[in-house]
C-alpha positions in Angstrom: 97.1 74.6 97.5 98.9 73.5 100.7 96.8 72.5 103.5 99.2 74.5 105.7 102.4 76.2 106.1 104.9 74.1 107.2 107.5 75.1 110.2 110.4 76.0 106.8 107.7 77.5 104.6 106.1 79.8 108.0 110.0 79.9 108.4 111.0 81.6 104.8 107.6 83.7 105.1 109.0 85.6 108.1 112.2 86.1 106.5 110.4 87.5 103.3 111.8 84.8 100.9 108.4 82.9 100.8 108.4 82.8 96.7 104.9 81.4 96.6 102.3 82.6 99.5 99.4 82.9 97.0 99.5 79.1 97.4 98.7 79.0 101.2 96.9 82.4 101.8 93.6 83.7 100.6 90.6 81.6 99.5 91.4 78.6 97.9 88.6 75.7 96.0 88.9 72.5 97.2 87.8 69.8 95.0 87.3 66.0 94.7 88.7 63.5 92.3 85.7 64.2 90.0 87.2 67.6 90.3 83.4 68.9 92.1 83.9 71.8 94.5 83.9 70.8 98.0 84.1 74.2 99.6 86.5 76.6 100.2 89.8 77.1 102.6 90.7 80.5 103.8 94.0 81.5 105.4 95.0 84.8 106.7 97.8 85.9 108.4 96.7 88.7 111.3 99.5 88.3 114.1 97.9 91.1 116.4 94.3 89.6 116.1 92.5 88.4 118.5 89.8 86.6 116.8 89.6 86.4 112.9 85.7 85.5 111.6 84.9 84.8 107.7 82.1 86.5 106.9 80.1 87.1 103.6 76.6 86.4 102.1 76.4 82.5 103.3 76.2 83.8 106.6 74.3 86.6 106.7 77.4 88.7 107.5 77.3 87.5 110.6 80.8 87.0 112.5 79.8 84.5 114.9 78.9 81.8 112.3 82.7 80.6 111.4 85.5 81.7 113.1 88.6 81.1 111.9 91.6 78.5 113.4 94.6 80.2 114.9 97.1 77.2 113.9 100.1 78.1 115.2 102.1 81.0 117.6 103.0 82.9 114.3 99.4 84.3 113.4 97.9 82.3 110.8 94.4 81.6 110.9 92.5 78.9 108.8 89.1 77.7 108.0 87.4 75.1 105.5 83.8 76.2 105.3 81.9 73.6 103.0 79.5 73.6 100.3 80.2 77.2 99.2 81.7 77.7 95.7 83.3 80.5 92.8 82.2 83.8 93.1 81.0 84.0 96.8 81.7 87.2 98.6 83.7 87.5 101.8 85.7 89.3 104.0 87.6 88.8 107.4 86.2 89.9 110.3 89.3 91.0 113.3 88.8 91.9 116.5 92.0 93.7 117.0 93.8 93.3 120.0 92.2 96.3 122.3 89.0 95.0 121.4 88.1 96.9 117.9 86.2 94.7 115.0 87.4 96.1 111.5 86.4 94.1 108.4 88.8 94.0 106.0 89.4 92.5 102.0 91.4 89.0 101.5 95.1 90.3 101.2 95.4 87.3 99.0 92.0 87.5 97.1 92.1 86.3 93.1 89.2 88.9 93.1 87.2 91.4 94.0 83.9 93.2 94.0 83.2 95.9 91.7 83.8 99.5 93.3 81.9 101.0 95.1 81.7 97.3 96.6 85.2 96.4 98.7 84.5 92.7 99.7 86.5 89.8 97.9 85.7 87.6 95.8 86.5 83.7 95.8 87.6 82.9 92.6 89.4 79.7 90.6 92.4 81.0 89.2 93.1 77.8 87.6 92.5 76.8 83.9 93.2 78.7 81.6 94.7 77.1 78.7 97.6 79.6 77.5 98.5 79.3 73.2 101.7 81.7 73.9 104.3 79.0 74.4 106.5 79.8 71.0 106.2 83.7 71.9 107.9 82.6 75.6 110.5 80.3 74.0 111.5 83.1 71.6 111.4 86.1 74.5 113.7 83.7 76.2 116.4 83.8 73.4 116.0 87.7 72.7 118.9 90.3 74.1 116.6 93.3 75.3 119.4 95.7 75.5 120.1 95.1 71.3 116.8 94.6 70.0 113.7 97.3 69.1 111.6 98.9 72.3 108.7 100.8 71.4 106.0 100.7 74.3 103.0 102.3 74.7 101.9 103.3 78.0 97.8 102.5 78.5 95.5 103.3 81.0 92.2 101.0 79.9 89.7 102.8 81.9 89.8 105.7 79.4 91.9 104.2 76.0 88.6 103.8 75.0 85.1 103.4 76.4 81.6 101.9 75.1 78.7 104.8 73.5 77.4 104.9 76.8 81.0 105.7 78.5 81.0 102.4 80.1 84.8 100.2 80.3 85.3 97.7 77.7 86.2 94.3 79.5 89.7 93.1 79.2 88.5 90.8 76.4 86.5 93.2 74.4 89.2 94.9 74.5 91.4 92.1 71.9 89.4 93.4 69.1 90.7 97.0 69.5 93.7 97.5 71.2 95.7 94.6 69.4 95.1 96.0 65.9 96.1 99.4 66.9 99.0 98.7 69.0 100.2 96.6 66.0 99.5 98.3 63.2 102.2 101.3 65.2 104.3 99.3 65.5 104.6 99.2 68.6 106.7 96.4 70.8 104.8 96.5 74.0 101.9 97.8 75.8 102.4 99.2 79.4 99.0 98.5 81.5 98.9 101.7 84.1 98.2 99.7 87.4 95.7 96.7 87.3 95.2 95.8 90.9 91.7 96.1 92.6 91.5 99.8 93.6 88.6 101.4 95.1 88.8 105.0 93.6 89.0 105.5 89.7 91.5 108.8 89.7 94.1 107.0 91.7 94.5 105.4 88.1 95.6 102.0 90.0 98.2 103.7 92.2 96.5 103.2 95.4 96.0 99.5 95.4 94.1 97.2 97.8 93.9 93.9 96.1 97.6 93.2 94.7 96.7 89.9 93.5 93.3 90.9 92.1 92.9 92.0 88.5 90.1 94.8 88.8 86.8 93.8 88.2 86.1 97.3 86.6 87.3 95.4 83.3 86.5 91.6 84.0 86.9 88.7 85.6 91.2 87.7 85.9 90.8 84.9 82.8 89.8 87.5 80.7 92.7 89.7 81.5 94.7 86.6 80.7 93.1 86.2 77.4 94.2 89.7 76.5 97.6 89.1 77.8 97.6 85.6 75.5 96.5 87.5 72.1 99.1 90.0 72.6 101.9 87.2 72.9 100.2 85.7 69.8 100.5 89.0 67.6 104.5 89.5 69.4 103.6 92.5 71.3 104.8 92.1 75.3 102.7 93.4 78.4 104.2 95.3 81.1 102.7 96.0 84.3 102.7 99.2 86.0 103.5 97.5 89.9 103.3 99.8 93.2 105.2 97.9 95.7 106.1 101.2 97.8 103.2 101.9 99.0 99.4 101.8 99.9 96.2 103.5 100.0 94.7 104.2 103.7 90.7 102.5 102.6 89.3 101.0 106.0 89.4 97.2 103.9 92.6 97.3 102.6 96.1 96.4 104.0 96.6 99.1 106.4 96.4 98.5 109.8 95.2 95.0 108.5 94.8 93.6 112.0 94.9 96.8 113.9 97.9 97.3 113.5 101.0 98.4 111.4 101.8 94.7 109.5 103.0 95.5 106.4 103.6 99.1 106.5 106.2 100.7 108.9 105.3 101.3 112.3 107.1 104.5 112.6 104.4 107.1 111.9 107.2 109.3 110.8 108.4 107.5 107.9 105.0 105.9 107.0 102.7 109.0 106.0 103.0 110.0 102.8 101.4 113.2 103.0 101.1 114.5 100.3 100.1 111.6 98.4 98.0 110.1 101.3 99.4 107.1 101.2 101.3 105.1 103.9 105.0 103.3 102.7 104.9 99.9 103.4 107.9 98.5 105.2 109.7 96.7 103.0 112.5 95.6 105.3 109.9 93.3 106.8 110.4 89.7 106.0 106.0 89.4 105.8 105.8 92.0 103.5 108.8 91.0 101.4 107.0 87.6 100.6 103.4 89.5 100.1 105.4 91.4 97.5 107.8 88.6 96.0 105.2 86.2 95.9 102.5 89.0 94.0 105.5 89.2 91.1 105.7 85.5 91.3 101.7 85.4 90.6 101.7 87.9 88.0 104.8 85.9 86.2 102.7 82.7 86.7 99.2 83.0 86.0 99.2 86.3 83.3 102.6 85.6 81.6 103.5 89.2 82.5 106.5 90.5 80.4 107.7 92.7 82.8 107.4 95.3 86.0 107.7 99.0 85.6 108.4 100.0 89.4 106.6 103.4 90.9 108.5 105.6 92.6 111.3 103.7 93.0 113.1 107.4 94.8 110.6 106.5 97.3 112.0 102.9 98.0 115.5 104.3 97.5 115.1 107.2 100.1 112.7 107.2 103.1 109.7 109.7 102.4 112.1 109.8 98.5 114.1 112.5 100.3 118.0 111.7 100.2 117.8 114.1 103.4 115.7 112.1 105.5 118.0 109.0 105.2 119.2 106.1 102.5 116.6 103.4 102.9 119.0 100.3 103.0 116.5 97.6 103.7 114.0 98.6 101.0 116.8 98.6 98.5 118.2 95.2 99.9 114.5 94.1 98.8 114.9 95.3 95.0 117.6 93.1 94.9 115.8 90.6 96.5 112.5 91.2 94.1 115.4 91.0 90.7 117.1 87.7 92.3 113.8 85.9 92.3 112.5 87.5 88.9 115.5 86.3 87.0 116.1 83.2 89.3 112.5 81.9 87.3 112.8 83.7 84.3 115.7 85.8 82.8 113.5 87.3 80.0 111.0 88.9 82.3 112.4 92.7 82.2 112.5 95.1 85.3 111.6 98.9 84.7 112.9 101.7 86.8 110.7 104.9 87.3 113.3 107.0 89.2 113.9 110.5 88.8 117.1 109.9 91.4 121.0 109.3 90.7 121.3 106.4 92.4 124.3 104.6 90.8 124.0 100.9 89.5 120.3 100.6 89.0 120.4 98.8 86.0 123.4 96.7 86.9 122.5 93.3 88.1 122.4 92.2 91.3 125.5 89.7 91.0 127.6 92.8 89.9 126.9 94.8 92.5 124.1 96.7 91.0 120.0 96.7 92.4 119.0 94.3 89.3 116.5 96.6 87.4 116.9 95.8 83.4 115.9 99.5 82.7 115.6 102.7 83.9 113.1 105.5 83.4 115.4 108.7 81.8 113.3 111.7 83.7 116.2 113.4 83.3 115.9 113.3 79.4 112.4 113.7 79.6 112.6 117.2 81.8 115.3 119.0 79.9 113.7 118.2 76.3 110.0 119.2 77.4 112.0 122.5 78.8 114.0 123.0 75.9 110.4 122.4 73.4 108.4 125.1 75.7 110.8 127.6 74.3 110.0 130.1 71.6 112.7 128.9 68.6 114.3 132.1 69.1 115.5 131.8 72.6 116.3 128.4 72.1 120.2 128.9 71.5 120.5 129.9 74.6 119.2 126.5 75.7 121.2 124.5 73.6 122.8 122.5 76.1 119.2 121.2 77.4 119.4 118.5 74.5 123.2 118.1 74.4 123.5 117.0 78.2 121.8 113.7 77.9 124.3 112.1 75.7 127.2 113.3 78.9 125.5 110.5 81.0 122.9 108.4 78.6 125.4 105.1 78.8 125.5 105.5 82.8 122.6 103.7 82.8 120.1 100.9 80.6 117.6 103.9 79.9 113.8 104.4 78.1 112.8 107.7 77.0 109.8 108.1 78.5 107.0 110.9 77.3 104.3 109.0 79.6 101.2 110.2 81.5 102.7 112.3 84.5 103.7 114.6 81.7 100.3 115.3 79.9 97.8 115.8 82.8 97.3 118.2 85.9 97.6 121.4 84.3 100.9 120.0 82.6 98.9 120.3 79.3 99.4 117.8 76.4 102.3 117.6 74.1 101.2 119.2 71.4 99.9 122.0 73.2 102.8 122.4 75.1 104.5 123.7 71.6 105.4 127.3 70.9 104.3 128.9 68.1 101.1 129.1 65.6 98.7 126.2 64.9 101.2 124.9 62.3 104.2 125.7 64.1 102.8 123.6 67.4 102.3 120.4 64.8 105.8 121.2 63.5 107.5 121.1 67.4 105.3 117.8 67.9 106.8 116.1 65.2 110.0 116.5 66.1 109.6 116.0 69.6 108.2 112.7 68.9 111.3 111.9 66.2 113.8 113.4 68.6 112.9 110.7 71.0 113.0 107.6 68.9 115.9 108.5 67.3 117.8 109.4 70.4 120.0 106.1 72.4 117.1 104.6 74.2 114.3 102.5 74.2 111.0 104.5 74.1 107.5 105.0 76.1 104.9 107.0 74.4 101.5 107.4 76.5 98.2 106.7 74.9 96.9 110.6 72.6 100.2 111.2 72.0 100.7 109.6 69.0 97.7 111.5 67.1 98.8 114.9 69.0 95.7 114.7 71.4 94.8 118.6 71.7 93.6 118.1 75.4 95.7 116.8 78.2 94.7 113.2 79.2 91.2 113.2 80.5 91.5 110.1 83.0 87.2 109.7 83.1 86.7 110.1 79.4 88.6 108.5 76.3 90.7 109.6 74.0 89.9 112.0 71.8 89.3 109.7 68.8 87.3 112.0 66.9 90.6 114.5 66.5 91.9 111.7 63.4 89.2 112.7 61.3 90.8 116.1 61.0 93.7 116.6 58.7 96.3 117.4 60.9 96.1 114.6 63.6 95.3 112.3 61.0 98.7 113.1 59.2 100.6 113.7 62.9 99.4 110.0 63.5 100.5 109.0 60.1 104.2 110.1 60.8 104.6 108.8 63.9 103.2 105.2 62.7 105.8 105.7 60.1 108.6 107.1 62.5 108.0 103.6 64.4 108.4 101.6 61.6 111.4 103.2 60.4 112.4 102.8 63.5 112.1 98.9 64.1 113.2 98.5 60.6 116.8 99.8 61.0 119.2 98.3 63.8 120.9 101.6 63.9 118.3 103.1 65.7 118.4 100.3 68.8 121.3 98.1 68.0 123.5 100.3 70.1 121.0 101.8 72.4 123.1 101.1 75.7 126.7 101.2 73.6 128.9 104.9 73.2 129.7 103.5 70.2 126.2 103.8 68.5 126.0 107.4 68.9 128.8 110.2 66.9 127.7 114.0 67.6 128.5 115.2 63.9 127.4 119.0 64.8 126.2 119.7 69.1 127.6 122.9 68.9 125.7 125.2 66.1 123.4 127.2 68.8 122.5 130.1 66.8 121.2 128.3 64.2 119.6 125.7 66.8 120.4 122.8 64.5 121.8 119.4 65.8 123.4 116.6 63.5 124.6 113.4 65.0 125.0 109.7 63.3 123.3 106.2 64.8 125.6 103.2 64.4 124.6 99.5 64.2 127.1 96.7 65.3 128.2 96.6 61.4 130.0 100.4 61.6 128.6 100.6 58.2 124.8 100.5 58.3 124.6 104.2 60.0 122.1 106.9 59.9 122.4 110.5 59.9 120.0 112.4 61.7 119.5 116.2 61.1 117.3 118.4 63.4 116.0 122.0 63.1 114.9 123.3 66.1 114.0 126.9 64.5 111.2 128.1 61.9 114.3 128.9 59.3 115.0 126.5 56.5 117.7 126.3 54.1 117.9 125.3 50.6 121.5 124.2 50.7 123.1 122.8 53.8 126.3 120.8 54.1 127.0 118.6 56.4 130.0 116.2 57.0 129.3 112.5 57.0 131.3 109.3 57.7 131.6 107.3 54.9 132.2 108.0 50.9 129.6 107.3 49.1 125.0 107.8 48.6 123.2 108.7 51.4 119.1 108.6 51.0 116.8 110.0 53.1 114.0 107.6 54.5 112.1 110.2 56.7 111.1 113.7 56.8 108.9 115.3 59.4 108.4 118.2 57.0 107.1 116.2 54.3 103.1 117.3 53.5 101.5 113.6 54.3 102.9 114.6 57.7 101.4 118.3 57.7 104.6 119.6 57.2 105.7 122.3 54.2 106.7 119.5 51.7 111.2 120.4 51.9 112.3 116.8 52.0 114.9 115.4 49.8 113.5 113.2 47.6 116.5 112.5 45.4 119.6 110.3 46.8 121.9 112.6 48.3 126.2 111.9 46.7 129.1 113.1 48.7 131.4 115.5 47.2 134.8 116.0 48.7 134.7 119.5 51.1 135.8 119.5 54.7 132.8 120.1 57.4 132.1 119.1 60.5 135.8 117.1 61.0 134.8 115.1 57.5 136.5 115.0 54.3 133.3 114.4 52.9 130.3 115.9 52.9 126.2 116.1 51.4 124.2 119.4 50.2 120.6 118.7 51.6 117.4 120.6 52.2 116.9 120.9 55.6 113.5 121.9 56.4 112.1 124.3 59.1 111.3 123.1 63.0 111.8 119.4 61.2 113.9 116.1 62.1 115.3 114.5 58.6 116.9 110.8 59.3 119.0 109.7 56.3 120.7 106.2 55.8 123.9 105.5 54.6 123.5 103.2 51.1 125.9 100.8 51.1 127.4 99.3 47.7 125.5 96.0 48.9 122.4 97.3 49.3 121.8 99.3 46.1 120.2 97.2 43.6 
């Protein structure tokens, strides 16, 4: 830790391109050679204070006891206060500059007190010994765009809970979550926002400790140890990351020295109403390095895989209204936030959640794009949750709710994202947004679920969906584990587990996610029967798929469809099937062309296509048969 800042570093900090400010702000150990704790050094930066005071249990609380070292014109205050150690609880006392004393948590804290408690924590973030190194070396050499993306979105708070509804600590947490994420199949886990927040139902959104891990689940090494035995079983860990805006708590960043510092200073383009939040202004240099530097902390000290990015249409657009005004600056900083991601590490992915059509998201920075890697598809998310709600029989006149997606699904690097804004708030949960009866609502779920994964597009699935969680997501409670001891979620589980395999097992499902020519419509225009058929191509324009999907009650015994290639086709999934809950029409027998024109193709396959199913069938090639 740097005893100060010096005149470049104080410079870069006011132009926001400070890369490393957790090194000289917050509360920091200092040690001797024998590495013994001397005491500790804070530094704060409060511009508009007039007098900054630490205060915490070594002295009483009392702000008259050590007050802190304005060091030079720009605002930063220092203090070494001796023979104090780990764990001691502070906070900084202002007196603003007409006169008011607010107390308020370390902007820079490595931790923080349990809720209801808001005081920080000093903390050594130094030490732990990491056993991921061959799991970074190899994320280094893997192309994201052409390799499998399965994530699954997580809030821990309610994934699941001890008997007496307490949280499981990050590292209890290892001897759950791991298993299950990996025995899905699943690439990644998405952590819903980690940060110190100080109210449980703002799920993490409303942050005031951005480089705190909460202590709801643990002390930060702990987090790190989950973070390390995920890299160890090959499953990556994204972080949910609100750099847009901030919850109004007394302690927290706003008005952190009486006075707008981080956030704007126009109350007009500040208030979030409706959220009750306030938008930080990230066209200020201070607040660009408080946010650079936080990615720069998480990348350092939790090996973070990636950032998925809030409410990015409310960085891109002041208040996220287009009307009110393009926010130029804010977007300036995206780039900025990408430059110094990939600057220190290519592999380290950035995720979009925009619901705008801002051009050139996920083009990089260099190319004249804003430098995210990915980008949420709400637009695919909205039209196929409209298009499910329907009763089967009104769905032809819907048809081109699925079919639209694939006009602009290469505009873009996109994921499919069924995540936790859908299934909460009245939204109700996917299964039950189905139509239908009991068995008809399974039926709808399934091929929802194998719609998405076999559709261009990495995937996000949120934590209850894959077991068709009957309620939507109860944020205080967790999931509704019990619901796998019945039949139907058991086998609804049991198809999507296979449905993920399938899918990381053949490159035609991801190979080509972000190429046109991975995707061929075979059949996007039968509406009255409501049935789509479309092929997924790997880079060898032999190892294809054909995928087949009933969006009506109606099966058929015998239905031909035109296909590419001469020659066997076999059918490696069936949502239908009865170890799925489904009515048991699969075809279980290698399918043969025969020579008869449909769908543009001189040849074609006879195949039982099964009612409200999805049927995905590979193309044998001569190599490949025995």
């Amino acid at each position: 830790m740097n005893a100060n800042l010096t005149e470049l570093e104080m410079y870069l900090f006011n132009e926001g391109k400070l890369k490393e400010g957790f090194k000289h702000f917050g509360a920091h150990l200092i040690k001797d050679e024998l590495n013994q704790i001397l005491g500790v050094k804070f530094s704060v930066y409060a511009p508009h204070a007039k007098i900054v005071s630490v205060v915490g249990d070594f002295n009483g609380w009392d702000s008259r006891t050590h007050t802190m070292q304005k060091i030079d014109d720009a605002g930063v205050f220092n203090l070494f206060i001796p023979d104090i150690g780990e764990w001691t609880r502070y906070k900084y006392c202002i007196v603003t500059s007409y006169g008011q004393t607010i107390f308020k948590a370390d902007p820079y804290a490595f931790f923080s007190d349990n809720r209801p408690d808001t005081s920080s924590k000093v903390y050594d973030i130094d030490g732990y010994y990491w056993n991921d190194s061959s799991y970074i070396e190899n994320r280094k050499e893997i192309n994201p765009f052409e390799t499998k993306m399965a994530i699954y979105e997580v809030h821990l708070g309610s994934w699941m809970t001890k008997p007496d509804g307490t949280f499981h600590k990050y590292n209890e947490m290892v001897d759950y979550l791991i298993p299950y994420v990996k025995a899905h199949g699943f690439s990644h886990i998405e952590l819903m926002p980690i940060v110190e927040h100080p109210l449980d139902e703002s799920w993490g959104y409303q942050g005031t400790g951005y480089y705190s891990a909460t202590a709801r689940y643990g002390v930060p090494k702990d987090l790190m140890y989950l973070i390390d035995k995920c890299h160890q079983e090959n499953i990556g860990v994204i972080f949910d990351w609100v750099p847009g805006h901030i919850c109004k708590d007394a302690h927290g960043l706003y008005m952190f020295d009486g006075e707008p510092l981080y956030e704007y200073s126009d109350f007009q383009i500040r208030e979030n109403v409706v959220w009750g939040t306030v938008n930080l202004d990230l066209g200020k240099g201070v607040t660009k390095s408080f946010l650079i530097s936080n990615a720069m902390f998480w990348m350092d000290y939790f090996h973070v895989d990636g950032f998925r990015i809030d409410a990015v249409s409310n960085i891109l657009y002041y208040l996220g209204n287009s009307g009110v005004g393009t926010n130029y600056p804010a977007i300036e900083f995206l780039k900025n936030l990408s430059y110094a991601i990939k600057e220190k590490d290519h592999s380290v992915l950035l995720f979009a959640e925009d619901s705008t059509t801002y051009p050139n998201l996920t083009v990089p920075v260099l190319d004249g794009g804003l430098g995210f890697d990915f980008k949420w598809n709400m637009g695919w998310m909205n039209d196929t949750l409209k298009y499910f709600e329907k009763d089967p029989i009104h769905r032809k006149f819907h048809h081109d709710l699925i079919t639209f997606g694939l006009v602009y699904t290469y505009s873009e690097r996109f994921i499919l994202p069924l995540s936790h804004d859908e299934v909460v708030h009245g939204k109700n949960s996917l299964v039950s947004k189905m139509p239908g009866d009991y068995w008809q609502k399974f039926a709808n779920y399934r091929t929802l679920i194998g719609l998405q994964f076999v559709h261009p597009g990495k995937k996000l699935l949120f934590m209850g969906d894959e077991f068709a969680q009957m309620h939507e997501w109860k944020d205080k409670e967790e999931l509704d584990w019990f619901l796998l001891e019945y039949p139907l979620h058991e086998r609804s589980n049991r198809f999507v587990r296979d449905l993920i395999h399938v899918y990381n097992y053949h490159k035609p499902m991801f190979e080509l996610d972000h190429a046109p020519e991975g995707f061929r419509w075979i059949d996007q225009t039968n509406r009255d029967q409501s049935i789509f058929i479309f092929a997924r191509f790997a880079k060898d324009p032999r190892n294809f798929l054909v995928v087949v999907i009933n969006m009506t009650p109606i099966a058929y015994e015998h239905y031909q469809v035109g296909v590419p290639e001469e020659g066997v086709y076999e059918e490696i999934l069936n949502s239908d099937k009865d170890i799925y809950g489904g009515s048991n029409m699969y075809n279980g027998v290698p399918l043969n062309t025969f020579e008869g024109q449909n769908h543009g193709y001189p040849h074609s396959i006879d195949m039982k296509v099964a009612p409200l199913s999805i049927s995905i069938l590979r193309f044998v090639m001569e190599d490949t048969l025995f």
